[in-house]
Structures are given as structure tokens and as C-alpha cells.
VEXSE-63544 format. One record per atom (N, C-alpha, C, O): residue number from 1; atom name; x, y, z. Coordinates in steps of 0.001 Angstrom, whole numbers. Layout:
+-----+----+---------+---------+---------+
!   i ! at !    east !   north !      up !
+-----+----+---------+---------+---------+
! NUM ! CA !       X !       Y !       Z !
...
+-----+----+---------+---------+---------+
! end
This chain:
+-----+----+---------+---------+---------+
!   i ! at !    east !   north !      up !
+-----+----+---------+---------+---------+
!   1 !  N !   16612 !   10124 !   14871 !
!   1 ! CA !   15365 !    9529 !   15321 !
!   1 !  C !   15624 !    8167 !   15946 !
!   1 !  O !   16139 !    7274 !   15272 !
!   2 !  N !   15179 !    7930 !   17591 !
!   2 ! CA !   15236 !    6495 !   17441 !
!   2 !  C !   14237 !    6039 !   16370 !
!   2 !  O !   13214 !    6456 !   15827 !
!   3 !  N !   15214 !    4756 !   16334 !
!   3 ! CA !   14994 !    3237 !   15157 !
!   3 !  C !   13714 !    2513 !   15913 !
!   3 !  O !   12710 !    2178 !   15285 !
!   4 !  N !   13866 !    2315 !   17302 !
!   4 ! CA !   12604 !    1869 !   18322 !
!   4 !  C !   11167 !    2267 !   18033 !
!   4 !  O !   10213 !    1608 !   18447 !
!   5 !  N !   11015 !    3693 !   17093 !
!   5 ! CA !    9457 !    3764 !   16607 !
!   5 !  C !    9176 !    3520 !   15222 !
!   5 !  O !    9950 !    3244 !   14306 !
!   6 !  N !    7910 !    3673 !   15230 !
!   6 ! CA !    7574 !    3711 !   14085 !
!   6 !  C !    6425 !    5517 !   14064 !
!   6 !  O !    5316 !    5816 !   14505 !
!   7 !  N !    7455 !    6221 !   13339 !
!   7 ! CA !    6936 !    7792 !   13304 !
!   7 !  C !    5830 !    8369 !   12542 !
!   7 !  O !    5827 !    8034 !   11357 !
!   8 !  N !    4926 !    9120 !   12902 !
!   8 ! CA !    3694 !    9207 !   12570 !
!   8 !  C !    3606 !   10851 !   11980 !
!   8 !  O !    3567 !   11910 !   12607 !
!   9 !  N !    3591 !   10552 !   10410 !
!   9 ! CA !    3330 !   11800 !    9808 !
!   9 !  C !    5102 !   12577 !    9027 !
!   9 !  O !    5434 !   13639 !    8500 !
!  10 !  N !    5705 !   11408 !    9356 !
!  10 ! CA !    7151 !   11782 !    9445 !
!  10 !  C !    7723 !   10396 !    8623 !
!  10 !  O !    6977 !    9418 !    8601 !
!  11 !  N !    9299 !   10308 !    7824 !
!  11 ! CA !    9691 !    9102 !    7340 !
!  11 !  C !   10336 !    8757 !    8413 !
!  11 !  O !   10832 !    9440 !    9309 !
!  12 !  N !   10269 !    7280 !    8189 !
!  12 ! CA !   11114 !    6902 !    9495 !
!  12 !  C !   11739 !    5987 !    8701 !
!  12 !  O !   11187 !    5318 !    7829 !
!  13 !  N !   13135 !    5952 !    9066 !
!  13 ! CA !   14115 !    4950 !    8489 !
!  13 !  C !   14297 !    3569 !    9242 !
!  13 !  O !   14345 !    3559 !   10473 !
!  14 !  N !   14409 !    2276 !    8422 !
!  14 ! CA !   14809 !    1367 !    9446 !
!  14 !  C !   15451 !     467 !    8743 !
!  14 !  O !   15102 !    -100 !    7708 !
!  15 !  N !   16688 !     339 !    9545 !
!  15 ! CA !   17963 !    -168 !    9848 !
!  15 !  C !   18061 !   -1530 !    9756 !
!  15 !  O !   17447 !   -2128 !   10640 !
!  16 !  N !   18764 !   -2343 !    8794 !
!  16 ! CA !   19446 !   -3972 !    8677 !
!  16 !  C !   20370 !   -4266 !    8451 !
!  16 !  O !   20780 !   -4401 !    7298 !
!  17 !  N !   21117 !   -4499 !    9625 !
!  17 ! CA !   23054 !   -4634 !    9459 !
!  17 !  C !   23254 !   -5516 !    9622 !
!  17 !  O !   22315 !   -6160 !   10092 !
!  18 !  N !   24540 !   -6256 !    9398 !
!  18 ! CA !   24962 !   -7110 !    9083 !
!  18 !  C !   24223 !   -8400 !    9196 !
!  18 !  O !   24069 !   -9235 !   10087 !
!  19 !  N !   23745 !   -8229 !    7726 !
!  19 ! CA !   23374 !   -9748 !    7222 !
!  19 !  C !   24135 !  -10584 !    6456 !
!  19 !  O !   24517 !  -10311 !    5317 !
!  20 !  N !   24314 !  -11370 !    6916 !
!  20 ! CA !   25569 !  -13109 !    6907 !
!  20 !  C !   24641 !  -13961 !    6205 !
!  20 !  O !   23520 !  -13502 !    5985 !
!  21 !  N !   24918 !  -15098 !    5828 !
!  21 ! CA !   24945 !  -16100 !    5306 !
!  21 !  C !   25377 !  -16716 !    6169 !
!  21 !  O !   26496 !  -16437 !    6598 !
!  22 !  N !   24708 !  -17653 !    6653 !
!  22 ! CA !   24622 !  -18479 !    8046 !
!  22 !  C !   25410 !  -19601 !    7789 !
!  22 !  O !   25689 !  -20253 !    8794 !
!  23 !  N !   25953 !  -20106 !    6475 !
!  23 ! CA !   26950 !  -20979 !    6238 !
!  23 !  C !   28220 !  -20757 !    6142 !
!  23 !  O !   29112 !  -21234 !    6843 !
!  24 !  N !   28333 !  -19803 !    5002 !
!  24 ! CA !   29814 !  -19151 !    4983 !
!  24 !  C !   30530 !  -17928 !    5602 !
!  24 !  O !   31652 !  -17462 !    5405 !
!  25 !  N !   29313 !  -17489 !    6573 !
!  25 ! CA !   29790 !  -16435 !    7552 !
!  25 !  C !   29667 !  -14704 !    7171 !
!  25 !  O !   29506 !  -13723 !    7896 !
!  26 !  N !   29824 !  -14861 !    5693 !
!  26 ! CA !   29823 !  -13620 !    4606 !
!  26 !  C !   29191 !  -12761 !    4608 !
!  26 !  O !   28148 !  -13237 !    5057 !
!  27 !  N !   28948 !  -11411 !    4369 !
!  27 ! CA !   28141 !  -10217 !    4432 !
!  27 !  C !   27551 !  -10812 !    3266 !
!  27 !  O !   28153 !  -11657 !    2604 !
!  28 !  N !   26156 !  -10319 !    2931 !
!  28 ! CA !   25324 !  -10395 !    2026 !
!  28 !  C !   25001 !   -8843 !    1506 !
!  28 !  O !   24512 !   -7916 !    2151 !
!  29 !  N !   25436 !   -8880 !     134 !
!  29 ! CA !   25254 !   -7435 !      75 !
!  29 !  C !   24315 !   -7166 !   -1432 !
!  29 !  O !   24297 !   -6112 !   -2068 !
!  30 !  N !   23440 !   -8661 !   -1829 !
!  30 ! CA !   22943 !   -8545 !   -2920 !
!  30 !  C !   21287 !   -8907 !   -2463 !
!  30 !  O !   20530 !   -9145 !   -3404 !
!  31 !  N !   20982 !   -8933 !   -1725 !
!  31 ! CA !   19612 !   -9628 !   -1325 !
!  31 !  C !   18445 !   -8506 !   -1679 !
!  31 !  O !   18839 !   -7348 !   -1825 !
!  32 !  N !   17204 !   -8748 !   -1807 !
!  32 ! CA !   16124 !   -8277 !   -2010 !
!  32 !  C !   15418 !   -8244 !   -1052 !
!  32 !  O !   15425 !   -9381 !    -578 !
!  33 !  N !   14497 !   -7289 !    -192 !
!  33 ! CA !   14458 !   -7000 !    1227 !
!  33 !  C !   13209 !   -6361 !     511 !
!  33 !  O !   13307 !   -5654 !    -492 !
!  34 !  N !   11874 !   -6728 !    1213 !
!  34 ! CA !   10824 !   -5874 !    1664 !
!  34 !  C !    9985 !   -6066 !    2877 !
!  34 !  O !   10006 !   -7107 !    3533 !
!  35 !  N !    9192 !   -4961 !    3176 !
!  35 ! CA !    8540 !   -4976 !    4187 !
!  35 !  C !    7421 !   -4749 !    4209 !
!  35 !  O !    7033 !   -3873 !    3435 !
!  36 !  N !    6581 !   -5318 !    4951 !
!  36 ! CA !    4864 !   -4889 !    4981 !
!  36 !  C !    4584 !   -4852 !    6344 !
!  36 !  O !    5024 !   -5639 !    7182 !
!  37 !  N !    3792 !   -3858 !    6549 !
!  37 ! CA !    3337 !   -3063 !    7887 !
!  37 !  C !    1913 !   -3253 !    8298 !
!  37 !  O !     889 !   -2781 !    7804 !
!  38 !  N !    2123 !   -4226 !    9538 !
!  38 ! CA !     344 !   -4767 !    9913 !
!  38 !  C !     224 !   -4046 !   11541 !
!  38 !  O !    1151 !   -3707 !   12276 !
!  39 !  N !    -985 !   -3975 !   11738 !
!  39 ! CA !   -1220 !   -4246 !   12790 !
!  39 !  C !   -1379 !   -5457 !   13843 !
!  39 !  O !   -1466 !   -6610 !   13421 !
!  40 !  N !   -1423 !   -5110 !   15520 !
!  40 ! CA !   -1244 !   -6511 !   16154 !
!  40 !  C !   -2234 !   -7182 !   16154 !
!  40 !  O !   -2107 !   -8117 !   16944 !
!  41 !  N !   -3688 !   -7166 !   15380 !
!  41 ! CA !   -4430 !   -7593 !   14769 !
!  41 !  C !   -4097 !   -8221 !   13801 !
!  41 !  O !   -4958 !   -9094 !   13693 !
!  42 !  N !   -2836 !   -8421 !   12411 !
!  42 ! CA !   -2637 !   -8774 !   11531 !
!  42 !  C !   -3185 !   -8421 !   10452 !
!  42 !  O !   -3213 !   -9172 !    9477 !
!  43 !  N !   -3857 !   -6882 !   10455 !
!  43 ! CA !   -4404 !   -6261 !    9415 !
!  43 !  C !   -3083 !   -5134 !    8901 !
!  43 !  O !   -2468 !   -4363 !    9637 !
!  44 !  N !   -2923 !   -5313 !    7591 !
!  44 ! CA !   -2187 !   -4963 !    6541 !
!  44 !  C !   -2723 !   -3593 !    6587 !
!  44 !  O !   -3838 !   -3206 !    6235 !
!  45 !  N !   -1602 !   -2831 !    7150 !
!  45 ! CA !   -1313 !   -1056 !    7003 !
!  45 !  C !    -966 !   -1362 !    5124 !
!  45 !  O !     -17 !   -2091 !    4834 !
!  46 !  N !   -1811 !    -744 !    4030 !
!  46 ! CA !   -1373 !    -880 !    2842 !
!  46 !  C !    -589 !     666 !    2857 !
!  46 !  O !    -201 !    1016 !    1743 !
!  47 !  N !    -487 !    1022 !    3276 !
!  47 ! CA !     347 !    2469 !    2810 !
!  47 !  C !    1243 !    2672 !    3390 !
!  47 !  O !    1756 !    3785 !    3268 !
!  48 !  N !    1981 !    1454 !    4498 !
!  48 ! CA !    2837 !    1033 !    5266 !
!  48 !  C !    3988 !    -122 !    4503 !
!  48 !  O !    4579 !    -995 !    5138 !
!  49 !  N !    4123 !     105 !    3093 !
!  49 ! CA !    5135 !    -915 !    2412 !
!  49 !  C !    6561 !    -167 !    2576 !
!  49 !  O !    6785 !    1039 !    2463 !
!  50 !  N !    7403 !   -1145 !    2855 !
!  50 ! CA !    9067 !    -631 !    2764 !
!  50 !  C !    9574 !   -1315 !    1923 !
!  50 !  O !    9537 !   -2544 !    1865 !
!  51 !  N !   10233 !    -386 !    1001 !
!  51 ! CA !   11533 !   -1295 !     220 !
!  51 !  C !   12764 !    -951 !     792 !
!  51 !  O !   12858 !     225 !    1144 !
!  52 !  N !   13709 !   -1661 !     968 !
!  52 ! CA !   14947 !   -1366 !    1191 !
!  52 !  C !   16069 !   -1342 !     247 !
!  52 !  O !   16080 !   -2039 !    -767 !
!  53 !  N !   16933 !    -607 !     553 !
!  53 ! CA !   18325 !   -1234 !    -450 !
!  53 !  C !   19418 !    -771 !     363 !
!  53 !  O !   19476 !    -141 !    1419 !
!  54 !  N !   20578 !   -1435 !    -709 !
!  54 ! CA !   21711 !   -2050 !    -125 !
!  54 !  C !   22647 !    -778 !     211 !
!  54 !  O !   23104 !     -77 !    -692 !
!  55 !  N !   22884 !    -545 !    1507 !
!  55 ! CA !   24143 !     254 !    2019 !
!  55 !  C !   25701 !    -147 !    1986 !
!  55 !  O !   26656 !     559 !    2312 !
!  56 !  N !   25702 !   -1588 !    1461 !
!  56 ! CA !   27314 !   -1924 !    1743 !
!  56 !  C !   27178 !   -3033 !    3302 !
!  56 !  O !   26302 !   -3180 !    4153 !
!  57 !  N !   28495 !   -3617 !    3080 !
!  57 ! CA !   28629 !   -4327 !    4548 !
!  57 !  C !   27676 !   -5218 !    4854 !
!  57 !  O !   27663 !   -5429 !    6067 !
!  58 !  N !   26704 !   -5956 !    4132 !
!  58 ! CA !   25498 !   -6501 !    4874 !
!  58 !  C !   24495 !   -5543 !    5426 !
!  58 !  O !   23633 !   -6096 !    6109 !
!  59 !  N !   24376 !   -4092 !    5291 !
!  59 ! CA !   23514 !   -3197 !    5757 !
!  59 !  C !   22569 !   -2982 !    4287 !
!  59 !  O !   22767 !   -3004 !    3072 !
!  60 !  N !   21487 !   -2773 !    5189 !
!  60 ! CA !   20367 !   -2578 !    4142 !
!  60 !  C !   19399 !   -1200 !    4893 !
!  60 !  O !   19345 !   -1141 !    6121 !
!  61 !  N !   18735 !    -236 !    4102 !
!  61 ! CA !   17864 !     710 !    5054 !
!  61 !  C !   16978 !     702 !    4370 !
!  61 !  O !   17302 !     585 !    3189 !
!  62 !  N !   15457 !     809 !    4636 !
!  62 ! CA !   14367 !     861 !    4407 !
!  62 !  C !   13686 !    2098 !    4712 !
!  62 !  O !   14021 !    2428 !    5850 !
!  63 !  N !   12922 !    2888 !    4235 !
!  63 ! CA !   11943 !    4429 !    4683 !
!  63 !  C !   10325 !    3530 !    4736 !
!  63 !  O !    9863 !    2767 !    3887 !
!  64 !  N !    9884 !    3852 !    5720 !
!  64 ! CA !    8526 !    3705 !    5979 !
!  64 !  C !    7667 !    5117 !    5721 !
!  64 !  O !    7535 !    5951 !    6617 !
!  65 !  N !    7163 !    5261 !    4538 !
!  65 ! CA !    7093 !    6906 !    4405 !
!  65 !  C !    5935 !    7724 !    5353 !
!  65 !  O !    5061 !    7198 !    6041 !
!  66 !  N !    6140 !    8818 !    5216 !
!  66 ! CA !    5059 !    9457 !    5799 !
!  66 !  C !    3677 !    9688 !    5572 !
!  66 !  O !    2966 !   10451 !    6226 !
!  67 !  N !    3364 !    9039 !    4685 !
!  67 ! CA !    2401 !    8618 !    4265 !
!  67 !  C !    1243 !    7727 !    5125 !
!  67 !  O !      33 !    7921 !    5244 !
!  68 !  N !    2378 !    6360 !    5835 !
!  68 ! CA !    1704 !    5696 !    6459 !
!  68 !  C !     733 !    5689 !    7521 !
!  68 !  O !    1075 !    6091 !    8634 !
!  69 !  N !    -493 !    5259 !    7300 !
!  69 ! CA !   -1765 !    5600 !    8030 !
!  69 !  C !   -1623 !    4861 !    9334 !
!  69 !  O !   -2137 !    3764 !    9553 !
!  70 !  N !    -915 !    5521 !   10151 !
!  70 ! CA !    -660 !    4866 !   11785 !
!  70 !  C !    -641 !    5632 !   12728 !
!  70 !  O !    -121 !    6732 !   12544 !
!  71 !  N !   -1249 !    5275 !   14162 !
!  71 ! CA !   -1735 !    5976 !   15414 !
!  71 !  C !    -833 !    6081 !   16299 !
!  71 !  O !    -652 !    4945 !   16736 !
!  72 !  N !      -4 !    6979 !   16934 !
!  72 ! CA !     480 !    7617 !   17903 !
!  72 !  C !     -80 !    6595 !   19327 !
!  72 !  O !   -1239 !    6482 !   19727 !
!  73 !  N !     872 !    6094 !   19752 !
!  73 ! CA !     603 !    5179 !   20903 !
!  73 !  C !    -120 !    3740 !   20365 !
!  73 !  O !    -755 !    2919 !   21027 !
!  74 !  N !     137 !    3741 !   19243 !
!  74 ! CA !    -587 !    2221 !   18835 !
!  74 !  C !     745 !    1226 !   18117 !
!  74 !  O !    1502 !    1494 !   17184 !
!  75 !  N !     635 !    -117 !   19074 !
!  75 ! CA !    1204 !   -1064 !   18127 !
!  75 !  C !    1119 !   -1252 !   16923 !
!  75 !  O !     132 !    -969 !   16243 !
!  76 !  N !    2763 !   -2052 !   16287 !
!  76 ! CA !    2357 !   -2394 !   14802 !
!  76 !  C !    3334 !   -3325 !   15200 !
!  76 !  O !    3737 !   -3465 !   16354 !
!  77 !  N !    3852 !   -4210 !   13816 !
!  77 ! CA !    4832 !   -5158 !   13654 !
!  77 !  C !    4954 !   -4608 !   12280 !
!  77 !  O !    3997 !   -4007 !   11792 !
!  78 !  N !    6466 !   -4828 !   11376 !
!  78 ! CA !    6737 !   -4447 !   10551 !
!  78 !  C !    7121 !   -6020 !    9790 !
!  78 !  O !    8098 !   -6558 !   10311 !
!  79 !  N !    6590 !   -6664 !    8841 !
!  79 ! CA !    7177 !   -8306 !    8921 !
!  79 !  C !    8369 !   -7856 !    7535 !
!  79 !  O !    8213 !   -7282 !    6457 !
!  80 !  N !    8970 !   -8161 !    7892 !
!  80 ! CA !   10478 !   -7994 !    6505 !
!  80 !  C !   10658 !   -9074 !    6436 !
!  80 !  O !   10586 !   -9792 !    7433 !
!  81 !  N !   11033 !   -9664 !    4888 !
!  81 ! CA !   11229 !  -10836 !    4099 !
!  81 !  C !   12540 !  -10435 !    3310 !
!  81 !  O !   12786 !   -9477 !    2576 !
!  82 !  N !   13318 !  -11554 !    3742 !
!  82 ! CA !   14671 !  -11171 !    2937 !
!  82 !  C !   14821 !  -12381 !    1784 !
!  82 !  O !   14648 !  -13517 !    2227 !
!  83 !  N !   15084 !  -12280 !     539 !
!  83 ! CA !   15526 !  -13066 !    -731 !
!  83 !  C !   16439 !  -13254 !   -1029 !
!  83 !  O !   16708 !  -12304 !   -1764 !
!  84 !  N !   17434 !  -14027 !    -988 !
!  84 ! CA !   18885 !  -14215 !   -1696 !
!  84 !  C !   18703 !  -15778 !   -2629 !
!  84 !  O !   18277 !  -16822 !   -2134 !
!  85 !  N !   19153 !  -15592 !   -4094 !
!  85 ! CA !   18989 !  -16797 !   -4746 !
!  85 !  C !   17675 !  -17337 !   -4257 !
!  85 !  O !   16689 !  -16603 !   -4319 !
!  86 !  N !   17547 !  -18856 !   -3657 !
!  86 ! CA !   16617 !  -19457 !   -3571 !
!  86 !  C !   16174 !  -19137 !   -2095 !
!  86 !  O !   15023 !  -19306 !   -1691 !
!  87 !  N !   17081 !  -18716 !   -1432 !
!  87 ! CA !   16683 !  -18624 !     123 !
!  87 !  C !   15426 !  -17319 !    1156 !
!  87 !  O !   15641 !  -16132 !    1403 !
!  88 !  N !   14790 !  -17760 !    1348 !
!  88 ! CA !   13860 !  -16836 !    1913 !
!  88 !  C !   13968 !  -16328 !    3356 !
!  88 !  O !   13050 !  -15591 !    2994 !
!  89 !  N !   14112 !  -16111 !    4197 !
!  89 ! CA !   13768 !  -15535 !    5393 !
!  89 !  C !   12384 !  -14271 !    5594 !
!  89 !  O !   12081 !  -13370 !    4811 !
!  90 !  N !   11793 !  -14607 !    6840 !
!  90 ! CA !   10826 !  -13926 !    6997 !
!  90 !  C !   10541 !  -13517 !    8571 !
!  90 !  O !   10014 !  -14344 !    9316 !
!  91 !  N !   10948 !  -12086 !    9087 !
!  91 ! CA !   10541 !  -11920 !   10510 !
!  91 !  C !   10238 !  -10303 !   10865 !
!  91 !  O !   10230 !   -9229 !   10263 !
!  92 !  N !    9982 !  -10833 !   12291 !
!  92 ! CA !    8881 !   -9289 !   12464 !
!  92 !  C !    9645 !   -8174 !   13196 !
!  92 !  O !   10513 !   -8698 !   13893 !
!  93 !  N !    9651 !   -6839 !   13302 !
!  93 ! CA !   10015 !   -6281 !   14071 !
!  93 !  C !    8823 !   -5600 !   14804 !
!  93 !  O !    8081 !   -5084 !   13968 !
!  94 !  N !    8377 !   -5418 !   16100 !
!  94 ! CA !    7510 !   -4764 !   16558 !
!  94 !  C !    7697 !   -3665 !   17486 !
!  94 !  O !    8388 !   -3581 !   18501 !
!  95 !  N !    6770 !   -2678 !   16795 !
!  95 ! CA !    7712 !    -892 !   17591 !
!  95 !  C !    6205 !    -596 !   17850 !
!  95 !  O !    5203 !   -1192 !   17456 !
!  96 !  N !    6356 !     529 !   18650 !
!  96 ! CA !    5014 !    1506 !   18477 !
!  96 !  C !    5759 !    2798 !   18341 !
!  96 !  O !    6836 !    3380 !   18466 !
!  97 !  N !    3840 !    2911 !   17831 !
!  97 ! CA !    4201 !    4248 !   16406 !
!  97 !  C !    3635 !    5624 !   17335 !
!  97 !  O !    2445 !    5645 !   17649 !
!  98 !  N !    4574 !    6785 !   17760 !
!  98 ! CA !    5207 !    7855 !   18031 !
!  98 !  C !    5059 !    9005 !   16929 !
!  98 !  O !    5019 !    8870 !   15706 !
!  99 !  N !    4972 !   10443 !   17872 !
!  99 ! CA !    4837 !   11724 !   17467 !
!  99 !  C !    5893 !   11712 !   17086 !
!  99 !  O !    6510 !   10747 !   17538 !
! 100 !  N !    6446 !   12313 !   16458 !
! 100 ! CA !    8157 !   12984 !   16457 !
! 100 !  C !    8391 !   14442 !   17031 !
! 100 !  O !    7934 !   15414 !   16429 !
! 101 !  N !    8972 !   14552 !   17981 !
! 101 ! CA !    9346 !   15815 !   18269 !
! 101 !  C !   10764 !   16218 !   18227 !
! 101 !  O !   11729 !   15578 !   18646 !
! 102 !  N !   10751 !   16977 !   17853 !
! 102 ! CA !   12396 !   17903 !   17913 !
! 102 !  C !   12620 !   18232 !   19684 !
! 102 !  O !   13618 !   18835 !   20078 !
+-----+----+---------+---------+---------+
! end
């Protein structure tokens, strides 16, 4: 599946590789990663939550399940917040959300 949508009626996986530590250069392979799924309105898809976990290497993957209540040709932003120790990061990815076809 491209990673570029967000799939409607279907899980869609999404992808976080190599995450560093911007000081010591290092893969981060212990961090706490979630995601919440709004529209470009900034209204909270609630059935649009991702958790992720750790693949190794600084990679992390997240499932946006099929569950999520989202429209075929409609924007979203996905905002992911990453946690390590005290450090927070917080940013958006924005896809539109797609049929899936074989």
C-alpha cells in the first residue's frame, strides 16, 4: 500500500524510520509514539488513534485501523507525538484518505 494515504475501510500502516537523537546522532529505539487523526478543520477523527511500536533501528510502525471514520478524497493530518525521557516532539503528517484497490 502506498504510505502517501490514509485508507478507507482498510488498515493502513504508517511508517517512522530512523529516529536520532539530535545530539548524539543515535537511533532511538525506546521512545513512546502516538498519534491522533484530525481533520483540516482540526476536528479530532476519535476512531482515528495510532499507537506505534518499536521495529528496531530507530523505526517505529503505527496501524490506523479500519475502523477509522474517514472520506475517500478528503484531507486529514495525522499529528504524532514522540516521548523519550523528558523530551517531547510533536508533528503532522498530511495524506488524503483513498479507496484501496487491488
Amino acid at each position: 500500500m502506498n504510505e502517501e494515504a490514509f485508507y478507507v475501510g482498510t488498515d493502513t500502516i504508517i511508517a517512522i524510520s530512523n529516529l536520532r537523537d539530535s545530539v548524539t546522532d543515535e537511533l532511538i529505539n525506546d521512545a513512546t509514539i502516538a498519534g491522533k487523526l484530525y481533520t483540516i478543520a482540526s476536528v479530532e477523527i476519535v476512531s482515528g488513534a495510532v499507537v506505534f511500536s518499536a521495529a528496531g533501528s530507530g523505526a517505529y510502525n503505527g496501524l490506523l485501523p479500519d475502523t477509522a471514520l474517514i472520506t475517500a478524497g478528503t484531507e486529514y493530518y495525522l499529528e504524532v507525538t514522540v516521548e523519550k525521557d523528558a523530551l517531547k516532539l510533536t508533528f503532522r503528517m498530511k495524506r488524503t484518505a483513498k479507496l484501496y484497490i487491488e
